[in-house]
N, CA, C and O atoms as a CHARMM CRD file, in Angstrom:
* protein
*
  232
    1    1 UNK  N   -137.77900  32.99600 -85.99800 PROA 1      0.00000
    2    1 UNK  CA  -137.00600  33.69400 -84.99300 PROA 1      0.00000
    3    1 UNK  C   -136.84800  35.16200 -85.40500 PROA 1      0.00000
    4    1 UNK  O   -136.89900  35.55100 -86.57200 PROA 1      0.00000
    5    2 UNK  N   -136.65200  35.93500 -84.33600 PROA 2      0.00000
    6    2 UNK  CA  -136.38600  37.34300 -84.42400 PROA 2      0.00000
    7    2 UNK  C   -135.13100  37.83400 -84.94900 PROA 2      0.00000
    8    2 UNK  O   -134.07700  37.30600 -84.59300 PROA 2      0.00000
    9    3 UNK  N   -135.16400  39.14000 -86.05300 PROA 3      0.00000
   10    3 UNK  CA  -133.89400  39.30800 -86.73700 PROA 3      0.00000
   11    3 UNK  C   -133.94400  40.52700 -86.01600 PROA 3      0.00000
   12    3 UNK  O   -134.78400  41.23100 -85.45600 PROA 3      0.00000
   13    4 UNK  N   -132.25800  40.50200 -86.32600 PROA 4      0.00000
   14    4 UNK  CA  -131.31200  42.01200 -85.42100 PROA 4      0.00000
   15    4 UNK  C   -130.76400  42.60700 -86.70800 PROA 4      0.00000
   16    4 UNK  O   -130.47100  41.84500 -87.62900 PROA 4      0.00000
   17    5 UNK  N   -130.62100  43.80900 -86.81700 PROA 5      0.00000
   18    5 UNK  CA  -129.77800  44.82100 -87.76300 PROA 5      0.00000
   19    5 UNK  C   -128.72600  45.23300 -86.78400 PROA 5      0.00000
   20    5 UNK  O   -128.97900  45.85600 -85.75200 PROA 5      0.00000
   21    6 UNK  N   -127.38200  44.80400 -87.20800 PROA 6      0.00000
   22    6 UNK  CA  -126.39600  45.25000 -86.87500 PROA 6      0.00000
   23    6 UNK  C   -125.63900  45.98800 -87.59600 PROA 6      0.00000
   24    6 UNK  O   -125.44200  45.54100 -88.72600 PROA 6      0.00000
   25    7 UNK  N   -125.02600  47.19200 -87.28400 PROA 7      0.00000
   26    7 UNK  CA  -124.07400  48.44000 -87.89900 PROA 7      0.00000
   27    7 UNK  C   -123.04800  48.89100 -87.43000 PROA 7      0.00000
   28    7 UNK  O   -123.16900  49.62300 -86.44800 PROA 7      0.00000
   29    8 UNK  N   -122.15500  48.70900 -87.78100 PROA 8      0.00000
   30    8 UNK  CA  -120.46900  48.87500 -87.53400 PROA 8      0.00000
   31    8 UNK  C   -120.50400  50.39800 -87.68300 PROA 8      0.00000
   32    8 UNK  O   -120.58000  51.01000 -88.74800 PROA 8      0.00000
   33    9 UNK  N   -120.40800  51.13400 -85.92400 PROA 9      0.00000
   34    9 UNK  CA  -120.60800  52.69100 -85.62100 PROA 9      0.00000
   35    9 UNK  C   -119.10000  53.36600 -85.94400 PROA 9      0.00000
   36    9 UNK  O   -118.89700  54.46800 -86.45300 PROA 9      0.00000
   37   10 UNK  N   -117.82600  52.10600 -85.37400 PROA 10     0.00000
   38   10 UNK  CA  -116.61900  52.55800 -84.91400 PROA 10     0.00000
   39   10 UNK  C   -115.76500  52.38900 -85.68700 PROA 10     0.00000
   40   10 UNK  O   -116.33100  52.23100 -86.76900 PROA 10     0.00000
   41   11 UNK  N   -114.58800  52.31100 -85.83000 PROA 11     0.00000
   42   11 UNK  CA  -113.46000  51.66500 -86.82000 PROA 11     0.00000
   43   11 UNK  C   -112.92300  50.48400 -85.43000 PROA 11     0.00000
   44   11 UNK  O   -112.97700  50.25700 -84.22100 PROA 11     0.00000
   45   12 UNK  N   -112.22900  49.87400 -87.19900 PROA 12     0.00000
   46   12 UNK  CA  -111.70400  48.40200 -86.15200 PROA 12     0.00000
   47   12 UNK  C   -110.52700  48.90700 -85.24100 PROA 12     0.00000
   48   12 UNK  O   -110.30500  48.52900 -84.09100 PROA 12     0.00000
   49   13 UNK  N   -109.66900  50.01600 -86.11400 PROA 13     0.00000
   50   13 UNK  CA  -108.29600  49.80300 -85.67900 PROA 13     0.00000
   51   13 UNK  C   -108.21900  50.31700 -84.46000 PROA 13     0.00000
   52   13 UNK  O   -108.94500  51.16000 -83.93400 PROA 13     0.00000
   53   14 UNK  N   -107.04900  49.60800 -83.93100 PROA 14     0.00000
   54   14 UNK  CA  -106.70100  49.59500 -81.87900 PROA 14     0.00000
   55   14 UNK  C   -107.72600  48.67200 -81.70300 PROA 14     0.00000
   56   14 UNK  O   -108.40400  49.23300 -80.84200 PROA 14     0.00000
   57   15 UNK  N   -108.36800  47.45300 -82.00000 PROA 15     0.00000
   58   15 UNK  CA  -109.51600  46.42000 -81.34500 PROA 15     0.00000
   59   15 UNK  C   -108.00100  45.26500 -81.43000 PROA 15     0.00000
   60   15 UNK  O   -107.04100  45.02900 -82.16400 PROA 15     0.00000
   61   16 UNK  N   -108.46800  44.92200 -80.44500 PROA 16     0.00000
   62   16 UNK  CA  -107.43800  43.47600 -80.55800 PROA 16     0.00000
   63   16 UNK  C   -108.01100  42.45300 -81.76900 PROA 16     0.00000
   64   16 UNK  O   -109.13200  42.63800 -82.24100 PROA 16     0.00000
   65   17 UNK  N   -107.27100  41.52100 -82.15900 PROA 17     0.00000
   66   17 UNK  CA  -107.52700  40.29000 -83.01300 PROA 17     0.00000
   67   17 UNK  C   -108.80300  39.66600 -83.11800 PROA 17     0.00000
   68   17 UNK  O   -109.45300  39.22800 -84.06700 PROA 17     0.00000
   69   18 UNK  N   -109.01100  39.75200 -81.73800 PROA 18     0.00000
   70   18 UNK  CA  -109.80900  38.80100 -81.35000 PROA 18     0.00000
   71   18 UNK  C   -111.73400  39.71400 -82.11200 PROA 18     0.00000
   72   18 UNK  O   -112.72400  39.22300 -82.65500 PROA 18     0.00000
   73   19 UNK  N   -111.35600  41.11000 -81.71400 PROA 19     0.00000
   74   19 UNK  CA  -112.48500  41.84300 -82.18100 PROA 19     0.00000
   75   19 UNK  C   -112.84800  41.52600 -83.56600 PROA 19     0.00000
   76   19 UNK  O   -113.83600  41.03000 -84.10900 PROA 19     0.00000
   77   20 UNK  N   -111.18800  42.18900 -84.13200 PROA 20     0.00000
   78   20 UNK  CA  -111.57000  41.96600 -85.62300 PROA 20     0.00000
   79   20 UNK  C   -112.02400  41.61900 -86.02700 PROA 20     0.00000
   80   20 UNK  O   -112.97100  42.12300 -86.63000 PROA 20     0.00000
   81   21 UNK  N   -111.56400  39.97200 -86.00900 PROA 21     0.00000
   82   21 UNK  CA  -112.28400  38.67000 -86.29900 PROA 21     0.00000
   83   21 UNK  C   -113.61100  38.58900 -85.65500 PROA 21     0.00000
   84   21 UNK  O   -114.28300  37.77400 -86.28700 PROA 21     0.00000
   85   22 UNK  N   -114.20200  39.03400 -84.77400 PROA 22     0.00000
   86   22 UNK  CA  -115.41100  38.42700 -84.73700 PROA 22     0.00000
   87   22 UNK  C   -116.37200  39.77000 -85.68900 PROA 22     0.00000
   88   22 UNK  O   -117.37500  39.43900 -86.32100 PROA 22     0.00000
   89   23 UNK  N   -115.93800  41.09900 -85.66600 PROA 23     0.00000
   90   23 UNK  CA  -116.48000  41.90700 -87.37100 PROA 23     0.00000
   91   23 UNK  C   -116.62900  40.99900 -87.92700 PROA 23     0.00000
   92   23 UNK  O   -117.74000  40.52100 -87.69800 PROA 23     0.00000
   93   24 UNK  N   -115.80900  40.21300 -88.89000 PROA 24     0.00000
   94   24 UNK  CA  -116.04100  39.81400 -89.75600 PROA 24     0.00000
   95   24 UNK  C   -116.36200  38.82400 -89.67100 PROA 24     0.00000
   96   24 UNK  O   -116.86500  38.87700 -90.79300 PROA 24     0.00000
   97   25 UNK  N   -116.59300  37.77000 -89.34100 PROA 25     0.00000
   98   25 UNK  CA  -117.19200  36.22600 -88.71500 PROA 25     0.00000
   99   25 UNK  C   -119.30800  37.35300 -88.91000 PROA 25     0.00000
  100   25 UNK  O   -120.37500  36.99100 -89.40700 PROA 25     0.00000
  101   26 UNK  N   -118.95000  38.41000 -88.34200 PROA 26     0.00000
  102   26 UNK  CA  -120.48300  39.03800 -88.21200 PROA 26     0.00000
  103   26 UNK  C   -120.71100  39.26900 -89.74300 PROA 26     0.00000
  104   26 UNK  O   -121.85900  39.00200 -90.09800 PROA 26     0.00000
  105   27 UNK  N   -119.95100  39.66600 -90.63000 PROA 27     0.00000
  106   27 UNK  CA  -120.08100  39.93300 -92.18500 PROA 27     0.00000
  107   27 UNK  C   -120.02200  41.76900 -92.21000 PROA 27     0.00000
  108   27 UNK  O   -120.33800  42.34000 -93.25400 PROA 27     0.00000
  109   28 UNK  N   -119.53500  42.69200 -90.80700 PROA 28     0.00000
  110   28 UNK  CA  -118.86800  43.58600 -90.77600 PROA 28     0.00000
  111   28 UNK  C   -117.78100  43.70600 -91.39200 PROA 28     0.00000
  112   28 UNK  O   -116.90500  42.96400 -90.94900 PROA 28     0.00000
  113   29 UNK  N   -117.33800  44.64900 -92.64400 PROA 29     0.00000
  114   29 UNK  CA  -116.26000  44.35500 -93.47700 PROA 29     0.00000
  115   29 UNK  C   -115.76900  45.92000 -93.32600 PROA 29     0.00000
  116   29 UNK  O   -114.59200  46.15900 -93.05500 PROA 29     0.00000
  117   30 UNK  N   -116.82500  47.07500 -93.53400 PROA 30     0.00000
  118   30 UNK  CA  -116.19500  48.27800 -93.54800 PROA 30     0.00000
  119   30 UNK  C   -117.33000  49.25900 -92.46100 PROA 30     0.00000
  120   30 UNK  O   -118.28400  49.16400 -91.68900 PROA 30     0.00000
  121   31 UNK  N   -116.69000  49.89800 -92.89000 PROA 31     0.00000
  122   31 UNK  CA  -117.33100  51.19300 -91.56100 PROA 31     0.00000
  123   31 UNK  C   -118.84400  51.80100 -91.78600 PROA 31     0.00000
  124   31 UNK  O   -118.97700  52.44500 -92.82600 PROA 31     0.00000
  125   32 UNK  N   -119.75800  51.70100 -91.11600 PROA 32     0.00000
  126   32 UNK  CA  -121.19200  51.93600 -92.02300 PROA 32     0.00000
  127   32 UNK  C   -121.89300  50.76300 -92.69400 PROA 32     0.00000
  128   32 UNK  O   -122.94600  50.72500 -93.33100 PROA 32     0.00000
  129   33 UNK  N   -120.91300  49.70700 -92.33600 PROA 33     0.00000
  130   33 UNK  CA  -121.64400  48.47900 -92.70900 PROA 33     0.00000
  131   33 UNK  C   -123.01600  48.07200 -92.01200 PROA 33     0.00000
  132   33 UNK  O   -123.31200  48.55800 -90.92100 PROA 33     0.00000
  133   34 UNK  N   -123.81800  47.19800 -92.64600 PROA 34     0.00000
  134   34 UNK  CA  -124.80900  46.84400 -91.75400 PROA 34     0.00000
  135   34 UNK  C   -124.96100  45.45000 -92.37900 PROA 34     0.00000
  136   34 UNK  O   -124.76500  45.20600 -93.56900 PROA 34     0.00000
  137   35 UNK  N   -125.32700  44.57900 -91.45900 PROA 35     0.00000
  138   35 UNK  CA  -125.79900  43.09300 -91.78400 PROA 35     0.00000
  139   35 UNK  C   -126.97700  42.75400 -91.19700 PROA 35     0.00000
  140   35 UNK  O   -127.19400  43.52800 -90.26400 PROA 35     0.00000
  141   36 UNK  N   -127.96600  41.81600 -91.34900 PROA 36     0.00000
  142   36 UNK  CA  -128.73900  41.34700 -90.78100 PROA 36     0.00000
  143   36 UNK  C   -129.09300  39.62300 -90.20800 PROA 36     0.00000
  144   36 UNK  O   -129.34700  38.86500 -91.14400 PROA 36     0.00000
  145   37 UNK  N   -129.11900  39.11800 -89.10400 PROA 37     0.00000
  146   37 UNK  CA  -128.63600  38.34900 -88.66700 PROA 37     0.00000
  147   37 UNK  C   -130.48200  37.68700 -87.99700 PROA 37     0.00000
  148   37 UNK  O   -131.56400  38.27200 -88.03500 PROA 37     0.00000
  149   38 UNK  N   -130.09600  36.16600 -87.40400 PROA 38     0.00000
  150   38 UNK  CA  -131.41200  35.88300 -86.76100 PROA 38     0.00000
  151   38 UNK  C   -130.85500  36.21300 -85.44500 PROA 38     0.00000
  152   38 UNK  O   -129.62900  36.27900 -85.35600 PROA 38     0.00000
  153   39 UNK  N   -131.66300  36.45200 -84.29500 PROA 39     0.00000
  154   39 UNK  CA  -130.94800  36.83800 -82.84600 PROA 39     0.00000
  155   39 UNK  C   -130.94200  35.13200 -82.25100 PROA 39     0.00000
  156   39 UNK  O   -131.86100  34.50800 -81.72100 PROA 39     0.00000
  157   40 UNK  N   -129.59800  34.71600 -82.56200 PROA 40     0.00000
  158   40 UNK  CA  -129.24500  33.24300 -82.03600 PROA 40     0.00000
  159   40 UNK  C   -128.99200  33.72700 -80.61600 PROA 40     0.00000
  160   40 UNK  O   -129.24700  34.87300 -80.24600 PROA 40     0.00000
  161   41 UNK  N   -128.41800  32.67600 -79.76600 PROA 41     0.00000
  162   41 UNK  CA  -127.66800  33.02800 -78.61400 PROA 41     0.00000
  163   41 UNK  C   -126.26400  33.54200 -78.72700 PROA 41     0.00000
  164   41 UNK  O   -125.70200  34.37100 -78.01100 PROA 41     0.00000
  165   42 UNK  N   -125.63200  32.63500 -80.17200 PROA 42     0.00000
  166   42 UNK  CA  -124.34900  32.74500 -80.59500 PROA 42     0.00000
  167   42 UNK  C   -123.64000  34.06300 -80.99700 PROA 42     0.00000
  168   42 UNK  O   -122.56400  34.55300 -80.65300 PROA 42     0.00000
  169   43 UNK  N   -124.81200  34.54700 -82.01500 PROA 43     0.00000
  170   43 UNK  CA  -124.85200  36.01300 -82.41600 PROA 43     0.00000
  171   43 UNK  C   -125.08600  37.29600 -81.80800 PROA 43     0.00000
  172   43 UNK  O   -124.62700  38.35000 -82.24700 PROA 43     0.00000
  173   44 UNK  N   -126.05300  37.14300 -80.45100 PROA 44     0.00000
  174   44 UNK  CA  -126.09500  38.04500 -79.50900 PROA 44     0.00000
  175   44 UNK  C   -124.70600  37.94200 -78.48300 PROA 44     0.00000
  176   44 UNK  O   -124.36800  38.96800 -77.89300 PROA 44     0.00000
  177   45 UNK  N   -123.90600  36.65800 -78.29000 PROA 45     0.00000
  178   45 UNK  CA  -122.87000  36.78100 -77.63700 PROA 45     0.00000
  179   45 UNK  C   -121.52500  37.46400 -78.43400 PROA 45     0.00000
  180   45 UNK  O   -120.73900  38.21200 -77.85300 PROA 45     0.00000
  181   46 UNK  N   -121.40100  37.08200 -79.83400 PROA 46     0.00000
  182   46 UNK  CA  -120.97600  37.87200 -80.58400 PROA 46     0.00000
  183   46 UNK  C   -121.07800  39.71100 -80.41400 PROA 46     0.00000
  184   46 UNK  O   -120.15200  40.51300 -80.29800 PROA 46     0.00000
  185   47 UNK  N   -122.16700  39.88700 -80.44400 PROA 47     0.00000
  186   47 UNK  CA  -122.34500  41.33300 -80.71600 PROA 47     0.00000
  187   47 UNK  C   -122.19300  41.56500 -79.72200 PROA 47     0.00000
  188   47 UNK  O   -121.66100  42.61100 -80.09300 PROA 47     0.00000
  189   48 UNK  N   -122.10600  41.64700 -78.28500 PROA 48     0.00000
  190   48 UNK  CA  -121.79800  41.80900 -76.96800 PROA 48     0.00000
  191   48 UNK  C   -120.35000  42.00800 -76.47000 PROA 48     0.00000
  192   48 UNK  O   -120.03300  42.90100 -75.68400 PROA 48     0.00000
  193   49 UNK  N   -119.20800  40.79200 -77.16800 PROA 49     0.00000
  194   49 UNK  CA  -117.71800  41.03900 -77.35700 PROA 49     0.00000
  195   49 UNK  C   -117.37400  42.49200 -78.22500 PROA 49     0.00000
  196   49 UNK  O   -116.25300  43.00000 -78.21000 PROA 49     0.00000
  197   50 UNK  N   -118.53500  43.06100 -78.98000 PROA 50     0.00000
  198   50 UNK  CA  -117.39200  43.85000 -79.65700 PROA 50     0.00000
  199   50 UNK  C   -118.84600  45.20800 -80.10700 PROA 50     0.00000
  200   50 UNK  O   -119.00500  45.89100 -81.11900 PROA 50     0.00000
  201   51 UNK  N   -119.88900  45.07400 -78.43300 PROA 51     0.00000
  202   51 UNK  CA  -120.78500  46.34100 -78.63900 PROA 51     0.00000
  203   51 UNK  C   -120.31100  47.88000 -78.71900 PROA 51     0.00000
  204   51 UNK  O   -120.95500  48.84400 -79.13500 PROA 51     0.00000
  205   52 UNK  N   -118.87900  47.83100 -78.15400 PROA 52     0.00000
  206   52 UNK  CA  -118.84200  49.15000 -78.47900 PROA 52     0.00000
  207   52 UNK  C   -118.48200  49.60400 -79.70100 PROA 52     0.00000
  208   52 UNK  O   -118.25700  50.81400 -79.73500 PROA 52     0.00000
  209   53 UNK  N   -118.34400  48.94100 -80.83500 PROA 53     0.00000
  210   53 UNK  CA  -118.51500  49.02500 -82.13800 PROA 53     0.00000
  211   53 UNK  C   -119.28900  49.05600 -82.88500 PROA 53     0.00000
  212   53 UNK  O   -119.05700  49.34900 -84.05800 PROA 53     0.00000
  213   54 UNK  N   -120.62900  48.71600 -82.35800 PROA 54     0.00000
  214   54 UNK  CA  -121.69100  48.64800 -83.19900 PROA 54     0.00000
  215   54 UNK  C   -122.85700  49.08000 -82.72900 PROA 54     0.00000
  216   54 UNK  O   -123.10600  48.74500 -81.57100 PROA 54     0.00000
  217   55 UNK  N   -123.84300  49.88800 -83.42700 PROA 55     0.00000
  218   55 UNK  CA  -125.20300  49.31600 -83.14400 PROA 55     0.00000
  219   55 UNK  C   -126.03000  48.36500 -83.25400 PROA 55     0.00000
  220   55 UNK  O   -125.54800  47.32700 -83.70700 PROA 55     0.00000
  221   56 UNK  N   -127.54700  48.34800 -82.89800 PROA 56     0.00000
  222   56 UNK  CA  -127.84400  47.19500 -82.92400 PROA 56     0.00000
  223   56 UNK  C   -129.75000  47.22600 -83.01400 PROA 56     0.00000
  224   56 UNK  O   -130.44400  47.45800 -82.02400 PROA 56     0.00000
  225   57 UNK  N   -130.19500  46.99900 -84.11800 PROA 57     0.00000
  226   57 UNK  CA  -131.79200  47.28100 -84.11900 PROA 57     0.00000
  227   57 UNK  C   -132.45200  45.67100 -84.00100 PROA 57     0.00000
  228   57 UNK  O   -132.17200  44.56800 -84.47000 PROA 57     0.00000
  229   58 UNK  N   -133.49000  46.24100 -83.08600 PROA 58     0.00000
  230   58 UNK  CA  -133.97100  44.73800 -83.24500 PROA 58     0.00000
  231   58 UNK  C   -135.05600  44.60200 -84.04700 PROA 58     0.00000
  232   58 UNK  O   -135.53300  43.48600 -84.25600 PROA 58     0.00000
């Protein structure tokens, strides 16, 4: 399967709970972070709740 590079562009703070938590559920911990992920359905719905925080390479 196809992998995504994801990068935490924004800061968390002012995101509701719900954002937070899904940062870090992503392995987004600090600002400039980047993780790399397989593009599930789960993980693209993830990154979609909380795109205006991040980029996203495929």
């Amino acid at each position: 399967m196809a992998t995504i590079k994801i990068k935490q562009i924004k800061s968390k703070i002012g995101s509701s709970e719900r954002q937070k938590r899904t940062l870090e559920a992503l392995g987004l911990r600090k600002l400039n972070s980047t993780v790399e992920h397989e593009a599930t359905p789960q993980i693209e719905g993830m990154v979609r709740k909380v795109a205006h925080l991040v980029s996203v390479e495929k």
